[in-house]
C-alpha atoms as an extended CHARMM CRD file, in Angstrom:
* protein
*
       134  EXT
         1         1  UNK       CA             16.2080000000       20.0080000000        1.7830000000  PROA      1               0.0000000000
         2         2  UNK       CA             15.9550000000       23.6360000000        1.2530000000  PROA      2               0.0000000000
         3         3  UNK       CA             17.8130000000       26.7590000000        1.0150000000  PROA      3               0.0000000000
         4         4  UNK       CA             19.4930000000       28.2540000000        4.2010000000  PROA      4               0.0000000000
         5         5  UNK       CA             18.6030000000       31.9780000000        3.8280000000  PROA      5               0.0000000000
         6         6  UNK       CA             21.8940000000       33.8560000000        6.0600000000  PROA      6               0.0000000000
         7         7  UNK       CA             19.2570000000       36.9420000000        6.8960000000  PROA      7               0.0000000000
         8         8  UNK       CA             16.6300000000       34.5930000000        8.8170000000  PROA      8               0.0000000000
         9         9  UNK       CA             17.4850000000       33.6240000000       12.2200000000  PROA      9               0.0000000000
        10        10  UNK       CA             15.4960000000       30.7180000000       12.1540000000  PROA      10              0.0000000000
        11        11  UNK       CA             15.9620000000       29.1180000000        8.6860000000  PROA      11              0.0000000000
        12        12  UNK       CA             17.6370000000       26.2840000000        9.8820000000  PROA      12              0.0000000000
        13        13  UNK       CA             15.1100000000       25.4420000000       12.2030000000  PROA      13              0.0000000000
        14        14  UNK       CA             12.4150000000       25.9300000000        9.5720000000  PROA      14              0.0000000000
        15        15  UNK       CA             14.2750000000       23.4110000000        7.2360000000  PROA      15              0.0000000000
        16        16  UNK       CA             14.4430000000       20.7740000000       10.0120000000  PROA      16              0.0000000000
        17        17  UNK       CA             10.7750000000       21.0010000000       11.0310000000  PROA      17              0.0000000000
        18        18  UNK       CA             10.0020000000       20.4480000000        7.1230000000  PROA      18              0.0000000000
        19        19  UNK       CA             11.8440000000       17.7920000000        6.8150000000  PROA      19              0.0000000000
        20        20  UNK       CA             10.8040000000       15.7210000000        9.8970000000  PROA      20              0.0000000000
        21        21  UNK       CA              6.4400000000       17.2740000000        8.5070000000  PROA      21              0.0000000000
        22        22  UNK       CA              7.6890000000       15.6890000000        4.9670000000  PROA      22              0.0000000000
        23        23  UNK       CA              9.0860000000       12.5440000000        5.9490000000  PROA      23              0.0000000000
        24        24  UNK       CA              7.2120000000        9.2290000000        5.5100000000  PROA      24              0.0000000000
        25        25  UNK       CA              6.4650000000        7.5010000000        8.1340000000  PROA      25              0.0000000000
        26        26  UNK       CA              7.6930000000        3.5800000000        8.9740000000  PROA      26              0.0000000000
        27        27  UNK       CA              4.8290000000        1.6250000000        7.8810000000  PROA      27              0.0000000000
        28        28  UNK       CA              3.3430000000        3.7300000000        5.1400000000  PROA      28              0.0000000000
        29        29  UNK       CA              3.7510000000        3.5990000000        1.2110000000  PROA      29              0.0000000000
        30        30  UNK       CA              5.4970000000        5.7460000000       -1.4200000000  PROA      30              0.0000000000
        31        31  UNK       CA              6.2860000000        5.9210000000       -5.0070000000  PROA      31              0.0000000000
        32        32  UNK       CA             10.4280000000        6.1900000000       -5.0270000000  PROA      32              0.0000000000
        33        33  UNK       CA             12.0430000000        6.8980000000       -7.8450000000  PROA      33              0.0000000000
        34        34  UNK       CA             15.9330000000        6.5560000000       -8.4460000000  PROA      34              0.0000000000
        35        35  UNK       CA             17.6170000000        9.1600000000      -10.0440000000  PROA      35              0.0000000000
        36        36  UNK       CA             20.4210000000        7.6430000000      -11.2460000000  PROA      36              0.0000000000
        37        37  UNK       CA             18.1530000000        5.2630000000      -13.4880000000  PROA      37              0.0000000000
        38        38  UNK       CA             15.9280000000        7.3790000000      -14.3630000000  PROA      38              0.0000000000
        39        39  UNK       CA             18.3770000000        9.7860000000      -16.0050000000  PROA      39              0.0000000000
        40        40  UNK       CA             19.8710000000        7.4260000000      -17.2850000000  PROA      40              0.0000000000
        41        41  UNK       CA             17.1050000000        5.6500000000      -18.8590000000  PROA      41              0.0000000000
        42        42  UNK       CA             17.0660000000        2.7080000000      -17.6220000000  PROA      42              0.0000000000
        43        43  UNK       CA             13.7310000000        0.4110000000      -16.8760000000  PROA      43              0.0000000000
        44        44  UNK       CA             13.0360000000        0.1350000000      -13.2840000000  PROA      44              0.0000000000
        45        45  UNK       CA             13.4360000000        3.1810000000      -11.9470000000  PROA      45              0.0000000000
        46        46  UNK       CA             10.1130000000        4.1510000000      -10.0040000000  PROA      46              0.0000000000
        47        47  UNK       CA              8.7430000000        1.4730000000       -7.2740000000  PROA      47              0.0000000000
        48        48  UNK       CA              6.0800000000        0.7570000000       -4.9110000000  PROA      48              0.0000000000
        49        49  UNK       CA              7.6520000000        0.5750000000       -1.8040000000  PROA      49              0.0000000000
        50        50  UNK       CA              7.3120000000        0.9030000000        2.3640000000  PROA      50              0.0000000000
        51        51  UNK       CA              8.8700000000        2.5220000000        4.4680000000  PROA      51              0.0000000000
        52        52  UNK       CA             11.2060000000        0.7710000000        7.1330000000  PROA      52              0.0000000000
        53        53  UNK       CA             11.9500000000        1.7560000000       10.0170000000  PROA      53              0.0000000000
        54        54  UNK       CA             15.1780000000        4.3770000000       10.1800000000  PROA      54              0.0000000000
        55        55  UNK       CA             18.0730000000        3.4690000000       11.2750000000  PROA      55              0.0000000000
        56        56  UNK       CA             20.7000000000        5.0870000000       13.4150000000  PROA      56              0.0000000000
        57        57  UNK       CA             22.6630000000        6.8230000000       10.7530000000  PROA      57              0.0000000000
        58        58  UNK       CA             19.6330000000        8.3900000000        9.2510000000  PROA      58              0.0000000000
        59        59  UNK       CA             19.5830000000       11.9090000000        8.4620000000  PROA      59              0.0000000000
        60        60  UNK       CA             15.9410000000       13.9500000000        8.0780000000  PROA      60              0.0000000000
        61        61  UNK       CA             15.4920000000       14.5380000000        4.4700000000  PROA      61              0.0000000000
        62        62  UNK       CA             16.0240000000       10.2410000000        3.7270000000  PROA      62              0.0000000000
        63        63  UNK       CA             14.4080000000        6.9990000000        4.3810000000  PROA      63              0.0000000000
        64        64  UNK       CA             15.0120000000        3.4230000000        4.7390000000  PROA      64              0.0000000000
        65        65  UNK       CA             12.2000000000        1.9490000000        2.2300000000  PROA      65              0.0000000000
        66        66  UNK       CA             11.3860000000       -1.6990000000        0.8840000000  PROA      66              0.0000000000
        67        67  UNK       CA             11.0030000000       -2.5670000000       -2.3150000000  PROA      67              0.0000000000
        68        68  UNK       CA              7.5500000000       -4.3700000000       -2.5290000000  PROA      68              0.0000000000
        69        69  UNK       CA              8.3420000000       -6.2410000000       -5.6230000000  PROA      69              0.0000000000
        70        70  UNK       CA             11.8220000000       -7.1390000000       -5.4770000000  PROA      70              0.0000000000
        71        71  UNK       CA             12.3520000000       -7.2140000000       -1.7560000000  PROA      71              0.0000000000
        72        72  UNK       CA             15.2300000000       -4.9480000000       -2.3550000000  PROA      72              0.0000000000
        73        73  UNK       CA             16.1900000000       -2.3540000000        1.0570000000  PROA      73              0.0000000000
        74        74  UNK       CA             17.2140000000        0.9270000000       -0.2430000000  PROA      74              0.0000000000
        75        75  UNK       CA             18.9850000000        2.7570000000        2.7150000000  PROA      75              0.0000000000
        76        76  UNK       CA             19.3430000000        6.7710000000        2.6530000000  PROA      76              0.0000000000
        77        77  UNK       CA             16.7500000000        6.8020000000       -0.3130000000  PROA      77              0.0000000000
        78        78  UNK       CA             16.1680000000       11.0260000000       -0.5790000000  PROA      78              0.0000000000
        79        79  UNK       CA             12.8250000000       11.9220000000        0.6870000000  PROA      79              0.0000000000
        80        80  UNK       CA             12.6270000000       14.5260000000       -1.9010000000  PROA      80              0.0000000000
        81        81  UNK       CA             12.0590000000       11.5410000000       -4.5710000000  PROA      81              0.0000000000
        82        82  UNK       CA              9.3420000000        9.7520000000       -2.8680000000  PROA      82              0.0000000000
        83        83  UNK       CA              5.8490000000       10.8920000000       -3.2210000000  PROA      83              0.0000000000
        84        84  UNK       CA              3.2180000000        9.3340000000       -0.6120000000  PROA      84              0.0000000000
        85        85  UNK       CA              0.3570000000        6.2180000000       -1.4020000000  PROA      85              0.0000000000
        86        86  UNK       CA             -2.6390000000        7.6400000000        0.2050000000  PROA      86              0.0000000000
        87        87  UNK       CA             -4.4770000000        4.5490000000        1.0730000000  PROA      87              0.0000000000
        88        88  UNK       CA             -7.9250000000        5.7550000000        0.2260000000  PROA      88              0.0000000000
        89        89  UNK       CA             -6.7780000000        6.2770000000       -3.2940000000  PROA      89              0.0000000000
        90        90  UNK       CA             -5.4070000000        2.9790000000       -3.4660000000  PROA      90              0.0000000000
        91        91  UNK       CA             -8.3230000000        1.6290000000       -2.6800000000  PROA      91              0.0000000000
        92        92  UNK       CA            -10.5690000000        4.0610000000       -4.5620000000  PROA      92              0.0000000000
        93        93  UNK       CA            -10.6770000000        1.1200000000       -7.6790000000  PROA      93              0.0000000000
        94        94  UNK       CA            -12.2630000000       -1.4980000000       -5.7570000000  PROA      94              0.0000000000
        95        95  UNK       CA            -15.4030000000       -1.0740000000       -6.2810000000  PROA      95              0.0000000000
        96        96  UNK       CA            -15.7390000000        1.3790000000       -9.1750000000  PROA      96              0.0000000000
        97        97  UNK       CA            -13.0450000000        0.2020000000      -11.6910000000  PROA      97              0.0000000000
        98        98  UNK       CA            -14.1530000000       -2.9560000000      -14.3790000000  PROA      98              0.0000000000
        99        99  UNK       CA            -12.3860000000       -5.8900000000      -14.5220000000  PROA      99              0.0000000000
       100       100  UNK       CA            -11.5070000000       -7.3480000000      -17.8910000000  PROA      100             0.0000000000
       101       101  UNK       CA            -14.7250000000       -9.1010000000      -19.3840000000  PROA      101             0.0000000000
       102       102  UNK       CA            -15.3250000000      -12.5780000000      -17.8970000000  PROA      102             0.0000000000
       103       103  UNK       CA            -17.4490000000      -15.1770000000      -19.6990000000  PROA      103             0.0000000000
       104       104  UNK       CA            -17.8210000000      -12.6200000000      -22.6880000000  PROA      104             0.0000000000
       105       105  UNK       CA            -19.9320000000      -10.6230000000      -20.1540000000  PROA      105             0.0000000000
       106       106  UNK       CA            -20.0800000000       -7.4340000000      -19.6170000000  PROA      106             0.0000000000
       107       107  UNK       CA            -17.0550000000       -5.7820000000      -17.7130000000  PROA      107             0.0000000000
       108       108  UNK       CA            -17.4050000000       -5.7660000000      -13.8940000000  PROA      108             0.0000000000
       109       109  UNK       CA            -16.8740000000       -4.1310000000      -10.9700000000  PROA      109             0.0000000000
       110       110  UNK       CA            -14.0150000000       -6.0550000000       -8.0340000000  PROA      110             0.0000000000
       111       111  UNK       CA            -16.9150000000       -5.9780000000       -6.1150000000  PROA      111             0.0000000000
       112       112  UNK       CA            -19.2280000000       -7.5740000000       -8.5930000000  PROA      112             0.0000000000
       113       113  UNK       CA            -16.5800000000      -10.2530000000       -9.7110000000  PROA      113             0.0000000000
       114       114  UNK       CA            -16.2280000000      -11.2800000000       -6.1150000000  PROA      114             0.0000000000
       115       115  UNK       CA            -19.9970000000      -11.4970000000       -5.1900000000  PROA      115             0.0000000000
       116       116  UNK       CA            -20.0610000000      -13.8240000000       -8.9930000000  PROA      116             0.0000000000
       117       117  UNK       CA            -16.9080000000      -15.7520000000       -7.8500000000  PROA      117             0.0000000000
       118       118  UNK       CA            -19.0050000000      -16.6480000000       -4.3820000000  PROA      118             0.0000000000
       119       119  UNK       CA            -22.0360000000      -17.2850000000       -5.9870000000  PROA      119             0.0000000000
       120       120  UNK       CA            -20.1420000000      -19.4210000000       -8.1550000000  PROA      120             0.0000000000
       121       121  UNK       CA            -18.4880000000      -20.9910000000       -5.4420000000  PROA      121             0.0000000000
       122       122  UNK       CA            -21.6320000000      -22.1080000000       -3.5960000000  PROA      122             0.0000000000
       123       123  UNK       CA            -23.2270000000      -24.0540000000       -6.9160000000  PROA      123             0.0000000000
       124       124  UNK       CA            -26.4410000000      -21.7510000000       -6.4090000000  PROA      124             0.0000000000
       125       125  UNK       CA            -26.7030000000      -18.3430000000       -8.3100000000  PROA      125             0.0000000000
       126       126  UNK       CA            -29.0870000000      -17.5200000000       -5.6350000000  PROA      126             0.0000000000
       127       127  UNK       CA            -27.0760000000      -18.5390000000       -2.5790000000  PROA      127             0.0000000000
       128       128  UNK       CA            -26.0720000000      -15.3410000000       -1.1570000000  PROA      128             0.0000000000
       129       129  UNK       CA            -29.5670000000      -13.6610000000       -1.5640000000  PROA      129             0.0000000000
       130       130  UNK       CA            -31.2080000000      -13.6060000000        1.6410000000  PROA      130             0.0000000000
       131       131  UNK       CA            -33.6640000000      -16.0790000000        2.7090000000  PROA      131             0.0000000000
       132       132  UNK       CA            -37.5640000000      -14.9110000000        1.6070000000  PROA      132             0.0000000000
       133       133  UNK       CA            -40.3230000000      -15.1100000000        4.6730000000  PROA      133             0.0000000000
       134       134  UNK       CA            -43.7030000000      -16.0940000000        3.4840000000  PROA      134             0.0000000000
């Protein structure tokens, strides 16, 4: 959490209001990674997760978090060993980053695949293209 410096009056109070500015809140997303593994070496040991919401026995500096691919509920996971999913940058790939070549094509866009997949989808390349007014 921080150090508690004995000459500042209101160091404690500091540290709290860090904590509680820090703190992820129920809902969002964070990289957590478990220290224990991943001193250890072990496989596993950072995960997408979300953040539950706390429960009584909480302290400030930890979280209650989900694990999005196992299900798994870590309780009092340190908030000092999450770092927070902005969802912009999450969603930053979906329209610039290429998908892996389909039809020996060249490599597209998520946007591109799904305007091909609906095109495809409606058994007329030109389905989606507005209609022309002569």
């Amino acid at each position: 959490m921080g150090r508690l410096d004995p000459s500042n009056p209101y160091a404690l109070e500091e540290i709290i209001q860090n904590a509680i500015r820090n703190k992820p809140k129920p809902g969002s997303y964070v990289l957590y990674r478990d220290m224990d593994r991943y001193l250890t070496g072990e496989a596993g040991h950072t995960m997408a997760c979300r953040v539950l919401p706390p429960d009584h026995g909480e302290y400030l500096d930890q979280a209650k978090l989900l694990v999005l691919a196992t299900k798994e509920v870590i309780s009092y996971a340190p908030v000092a060993h999450m770092r927070h999913l902005d969802p912009a940058e999450l969603m930053h790939d979906i329209d610039t980053a290429p998908l892996a070549l389909l039809d020996d094509g060249p490599a597209m866009t998520a946007a591109g695949a799904w305007l091909l997949t609906q095109r495809s989808a409606a058994g007329n390349p030109r389905a989606l293209q507005p209609a022309t007014r002569d």
